[in-house]
C-alpha positions in Angstrom: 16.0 1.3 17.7 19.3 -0.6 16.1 22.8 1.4 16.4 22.2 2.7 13.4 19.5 5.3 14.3 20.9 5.9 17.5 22.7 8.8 15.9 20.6 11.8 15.3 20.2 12.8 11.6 19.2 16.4 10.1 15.6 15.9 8.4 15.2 14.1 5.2 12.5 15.4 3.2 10.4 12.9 0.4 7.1 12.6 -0.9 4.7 9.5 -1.1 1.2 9.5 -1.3 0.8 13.2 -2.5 2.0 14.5 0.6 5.3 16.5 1.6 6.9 14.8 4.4 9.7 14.9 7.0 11.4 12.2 8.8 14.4 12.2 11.3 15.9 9.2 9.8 16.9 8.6 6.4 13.4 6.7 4.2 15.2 5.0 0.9 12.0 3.3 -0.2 10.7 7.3 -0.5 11.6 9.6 -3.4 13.1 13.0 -2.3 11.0 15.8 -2.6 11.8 17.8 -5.5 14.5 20.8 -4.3 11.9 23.3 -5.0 9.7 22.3 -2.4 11.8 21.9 0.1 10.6 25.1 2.1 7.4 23.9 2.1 5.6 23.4 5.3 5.2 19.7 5.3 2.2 17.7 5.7 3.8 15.0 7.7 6.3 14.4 10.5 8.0 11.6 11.1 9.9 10.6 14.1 11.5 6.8 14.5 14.0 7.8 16.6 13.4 6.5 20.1 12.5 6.6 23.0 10.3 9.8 22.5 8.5 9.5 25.8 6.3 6.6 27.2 2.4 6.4 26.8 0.1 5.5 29.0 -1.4 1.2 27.4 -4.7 1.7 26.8 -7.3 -0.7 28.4 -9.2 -0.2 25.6 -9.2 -1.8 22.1 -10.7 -0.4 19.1 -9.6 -3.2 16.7 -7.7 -6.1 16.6 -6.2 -8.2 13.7 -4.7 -11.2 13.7 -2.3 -13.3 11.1 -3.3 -16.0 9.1 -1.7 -18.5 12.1 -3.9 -16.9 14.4 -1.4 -15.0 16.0 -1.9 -11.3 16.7 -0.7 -8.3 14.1 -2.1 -5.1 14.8 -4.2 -3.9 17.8 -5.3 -0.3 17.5 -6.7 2.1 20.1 -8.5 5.8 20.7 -6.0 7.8 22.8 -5.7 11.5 24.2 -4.5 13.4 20.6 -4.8 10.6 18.5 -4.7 6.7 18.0 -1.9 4.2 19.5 -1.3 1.3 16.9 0.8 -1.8 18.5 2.2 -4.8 16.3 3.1 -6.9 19.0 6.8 -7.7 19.9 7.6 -5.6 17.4 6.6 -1.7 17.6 4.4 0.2 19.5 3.5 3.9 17.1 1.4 7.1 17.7 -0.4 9.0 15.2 -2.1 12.4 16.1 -5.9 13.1 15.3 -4.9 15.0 12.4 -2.7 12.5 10.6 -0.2 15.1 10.2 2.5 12.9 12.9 3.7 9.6 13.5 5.9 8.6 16.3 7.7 5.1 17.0 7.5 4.6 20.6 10.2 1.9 20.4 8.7 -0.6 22.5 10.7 -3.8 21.1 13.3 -1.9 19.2 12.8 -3.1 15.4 15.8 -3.3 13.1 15.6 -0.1 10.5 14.1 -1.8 7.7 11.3 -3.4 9.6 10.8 0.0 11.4 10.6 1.5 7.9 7.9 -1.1 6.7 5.8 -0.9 9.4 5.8 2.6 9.3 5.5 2.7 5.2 3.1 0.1 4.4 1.0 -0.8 7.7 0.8 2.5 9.9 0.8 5.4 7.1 -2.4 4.0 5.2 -4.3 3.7 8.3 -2.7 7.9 8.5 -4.3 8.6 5.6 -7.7 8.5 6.5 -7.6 11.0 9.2 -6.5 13.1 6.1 -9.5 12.5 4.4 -8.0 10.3 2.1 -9.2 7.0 1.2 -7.2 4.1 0.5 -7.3 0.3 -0.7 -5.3 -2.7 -0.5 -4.4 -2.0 -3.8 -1.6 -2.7 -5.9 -1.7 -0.3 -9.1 0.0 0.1 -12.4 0.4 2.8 -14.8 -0.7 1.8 -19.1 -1.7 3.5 -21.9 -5.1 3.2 -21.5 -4.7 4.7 -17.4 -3.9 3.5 -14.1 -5.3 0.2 -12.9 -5.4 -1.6 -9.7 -5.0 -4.9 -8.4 -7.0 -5.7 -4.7 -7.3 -8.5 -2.9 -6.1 -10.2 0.7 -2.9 -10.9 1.5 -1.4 -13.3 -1.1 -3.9 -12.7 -3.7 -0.9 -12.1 -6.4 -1.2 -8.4 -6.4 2.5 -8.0 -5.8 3.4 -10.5 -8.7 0.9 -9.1 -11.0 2.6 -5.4 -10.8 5.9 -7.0 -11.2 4.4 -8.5 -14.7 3.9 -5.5 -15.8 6.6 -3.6 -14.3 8.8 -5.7 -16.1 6.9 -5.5 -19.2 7.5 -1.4 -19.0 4.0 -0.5 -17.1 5.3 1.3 -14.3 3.9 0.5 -10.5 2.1 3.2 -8.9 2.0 2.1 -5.6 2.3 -1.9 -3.9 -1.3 -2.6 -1.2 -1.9 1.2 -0.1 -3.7 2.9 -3.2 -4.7 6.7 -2.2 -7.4 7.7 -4.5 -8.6 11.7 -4.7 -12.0 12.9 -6.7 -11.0 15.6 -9.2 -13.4 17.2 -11.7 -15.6 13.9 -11.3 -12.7 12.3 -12.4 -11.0 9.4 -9.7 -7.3 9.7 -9.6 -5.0 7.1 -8.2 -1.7 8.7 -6.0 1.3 7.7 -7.1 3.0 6.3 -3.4 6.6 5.2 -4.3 8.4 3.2 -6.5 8.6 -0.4 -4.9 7.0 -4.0 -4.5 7.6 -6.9 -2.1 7.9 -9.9 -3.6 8.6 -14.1 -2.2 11.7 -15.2 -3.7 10.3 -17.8 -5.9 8.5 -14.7 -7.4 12.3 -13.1 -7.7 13.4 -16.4 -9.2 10.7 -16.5 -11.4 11.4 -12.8 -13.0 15.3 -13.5 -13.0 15.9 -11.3 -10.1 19.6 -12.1 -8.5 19.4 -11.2 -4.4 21.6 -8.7 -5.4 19.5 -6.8 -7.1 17.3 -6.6 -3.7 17.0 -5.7 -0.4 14.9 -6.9 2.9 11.5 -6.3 3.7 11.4 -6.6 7.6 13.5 -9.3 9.8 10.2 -11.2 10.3 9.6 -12.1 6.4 11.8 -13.4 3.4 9.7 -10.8 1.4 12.8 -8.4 -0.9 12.3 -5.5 -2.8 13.7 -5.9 -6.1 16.0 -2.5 -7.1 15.5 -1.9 -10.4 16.8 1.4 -10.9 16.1 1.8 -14.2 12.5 1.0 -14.1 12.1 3.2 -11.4 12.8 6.5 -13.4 10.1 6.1 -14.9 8.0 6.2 -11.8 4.8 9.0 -12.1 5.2 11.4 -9.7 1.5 13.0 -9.9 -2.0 11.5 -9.6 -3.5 9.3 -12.7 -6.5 8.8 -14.1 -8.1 5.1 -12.6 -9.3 3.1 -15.3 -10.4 -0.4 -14.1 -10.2 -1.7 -11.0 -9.7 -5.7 -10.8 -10.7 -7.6 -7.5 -8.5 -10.8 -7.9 -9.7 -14.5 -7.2 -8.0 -17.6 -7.3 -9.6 -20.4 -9.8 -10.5 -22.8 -8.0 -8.2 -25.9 -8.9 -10.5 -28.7 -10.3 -11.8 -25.7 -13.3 -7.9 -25.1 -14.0 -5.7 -27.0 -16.0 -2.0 -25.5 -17.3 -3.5 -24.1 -20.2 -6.1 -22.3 -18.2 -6.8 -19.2 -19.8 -7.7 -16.1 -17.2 -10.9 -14.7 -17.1 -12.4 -10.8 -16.4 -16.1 -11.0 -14.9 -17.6 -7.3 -15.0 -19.4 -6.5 -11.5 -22.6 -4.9 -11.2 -22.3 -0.9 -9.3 -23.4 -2.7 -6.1 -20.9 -5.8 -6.3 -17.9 -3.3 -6.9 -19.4 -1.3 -4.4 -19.3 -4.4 -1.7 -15.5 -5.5 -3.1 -14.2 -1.4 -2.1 -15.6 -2.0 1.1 -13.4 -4.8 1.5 -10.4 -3.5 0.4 -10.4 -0.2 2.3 -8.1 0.9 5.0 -9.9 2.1 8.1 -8.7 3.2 11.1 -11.4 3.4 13.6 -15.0 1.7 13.2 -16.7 4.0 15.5 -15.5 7.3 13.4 -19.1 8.1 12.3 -18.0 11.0 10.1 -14.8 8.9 8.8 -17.4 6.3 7.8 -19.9 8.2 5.9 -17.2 10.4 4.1 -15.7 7.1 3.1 -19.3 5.5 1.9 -20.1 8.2 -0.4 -16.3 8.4 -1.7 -16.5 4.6 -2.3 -19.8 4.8 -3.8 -18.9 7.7 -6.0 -15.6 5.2 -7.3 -17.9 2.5 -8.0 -20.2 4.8 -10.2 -17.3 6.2 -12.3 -15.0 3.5 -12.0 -15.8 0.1 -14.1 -14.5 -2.5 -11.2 -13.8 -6.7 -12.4 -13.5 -9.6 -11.0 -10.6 -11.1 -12.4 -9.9 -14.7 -11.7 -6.5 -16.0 -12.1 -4.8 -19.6 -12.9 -2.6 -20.2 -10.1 0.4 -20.4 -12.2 3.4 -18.1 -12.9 3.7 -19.1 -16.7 0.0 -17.6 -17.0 1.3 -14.3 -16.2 1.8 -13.1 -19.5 -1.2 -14.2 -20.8 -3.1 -12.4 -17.4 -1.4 -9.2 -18.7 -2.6 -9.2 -22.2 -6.1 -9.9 -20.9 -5.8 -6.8 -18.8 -4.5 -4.5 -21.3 -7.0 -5.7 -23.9 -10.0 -5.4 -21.4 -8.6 -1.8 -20.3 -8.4 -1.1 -24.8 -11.9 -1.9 -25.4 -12.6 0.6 -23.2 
């Protein structure tokens, strides 16, 4: 890795996605874990420091993804202890069968930012499910009225619409990788830490100097805005899910600048479909991972009123988008 991590650190403890972790380099997207848990056993351990060791390539792929240019992102493979997860020219990482380590192998040596996103917002997800935890491509936001999430693809506007409200005094829960749990037939959305990536048009748009941000990764002109007083507000314990909107694009020729947005309610089976979309998963040929998953998704779509909600591709709309939301998330 850069110069920078070269230099061995003691442990820095934090918490994101209700688990206790450890890392051996500092995380300052991460809140600390509170100094009364500190002695804990921790459910995670991280290690970006590298080399650690070289594994074996595996001939073998279980998944492969590519970017929008056609150009490969994430291959993912079934090794001894675990699964070996390689973003080409950029990092190679392990994680064990039990989602309770993740190693950088340091294949391309990454600068420390894009290290820490890849690890953050790309690897740990796919971690979570070998906790039995499930997760969407989900931006969510605390109200009044509940949590409420955002899913779509990349680009969707999930980002933009959390910053809306963010700004507005709704605090973001967590920025594409919701963890839900099932507690007392109640679905709770995990809290996973206190930032967003936005474009910088986005951070023109909300008056957001550069100064009051910081890189995403080397490879992107993505920033996360520092808005510290916004973030003490973050909740650091599981909330109550409300609505879950899947968001769509109008199509252009039924928009004008005075398009209004619009909420479409989805039948059990339709919400059911969109999770399955939106959900993080690791390996395809899991059998168990995929039925727990099914009936976890299945029971959100029961208890959970899910929306379409289709939005004019506008930035002055944004206001207007968030009253909608809130007034849709009132009526109950």
């Amino acid at each position: 890795m850069s110069t920078q991590l070269d230099q061995k650190t003691d442990e820095q403890r934090y918490q994101v996605c209700g688990l206790n972790l450890v890392s051996d380099v500092p995380l300052p997207e991460l809140l600390r874990l509170p100094t009364r848990l500190t002695t804990t056993e921790p459910d995670l351990r991280i290690r970006l420091l590298g080399p650690i060791g070289a594994r074996p390539i595996p001939h073998t792929w279980l998944m492969s993804t590519t970017l929008p240019t056609g150009e490969p992102w994430l291959c993912t493979a079934k090794v001894p202890g675990g699964y070996f997860l390689r973003f080409p020219q950029l990092a190679d990482f392990f994680v064990d069968a039990a989602g309770q380590r993740i190693d950088c192998l340091d294949s391309a040596t990454p600068p420390d930012e894009t290290a820490r996103h890849l690890l953050l917002d790309q690897v740990l997800p796919l971690a979570l499910t070998l906790r039995c935890r499930t997760a969407l491509h989900a931006t969510a936001v605390q109200t009044p009225f509940g949590a409420c999430a955002f899913m779509g693809s990349a680009g969707a506007g999930k980002s933009t619409l959390a910053a809306s409200f963010l700004l507005a005094g709704y605090p973001a829960l967590s920025d594409d990788c919701l963890a839900l749990e099932e507690e007392d037939a109640q679905i709770l959305a995990i809290p996973a830490y206190p930032g967003l990536r936005l474009w910088d048009d986005v951070l023109e748009t909300f008056d957001i100097d550069q100064h009051q941000s910081q890189p995403v990764a080397h490879y992107t002109s993505k920033r996360r805005p520092i808005l510290e007083e916004r973030m003490r507000t973050f909740p650091e314990t599981p909330q109550p899910l409300a609505r879950l909107y899947s968001l769509v694009w109008m199509a252009e020729e039924n928009q004008d600048c005075l398009a209004a947005p619009r909420i479409e309610p989805l039948s059990r089976q339709a919400g059911f479909m969109e999770l399955l979309q939106f959900t993080f998963l690791l390996d395809p040929t899991d059998q168990t991972m995929l039925t727990r998953q099914f009936h976890f998704l299945s029971g959100v779509a029961s208890r959970v009123p899910i929306r379409r909600l289709h939005l004019p591709n506008s930035f002055s709309a944004l206001p207007a988008v968030r009253e909608a939301i809130l007034a849709d998330l009132r009526n109950g």
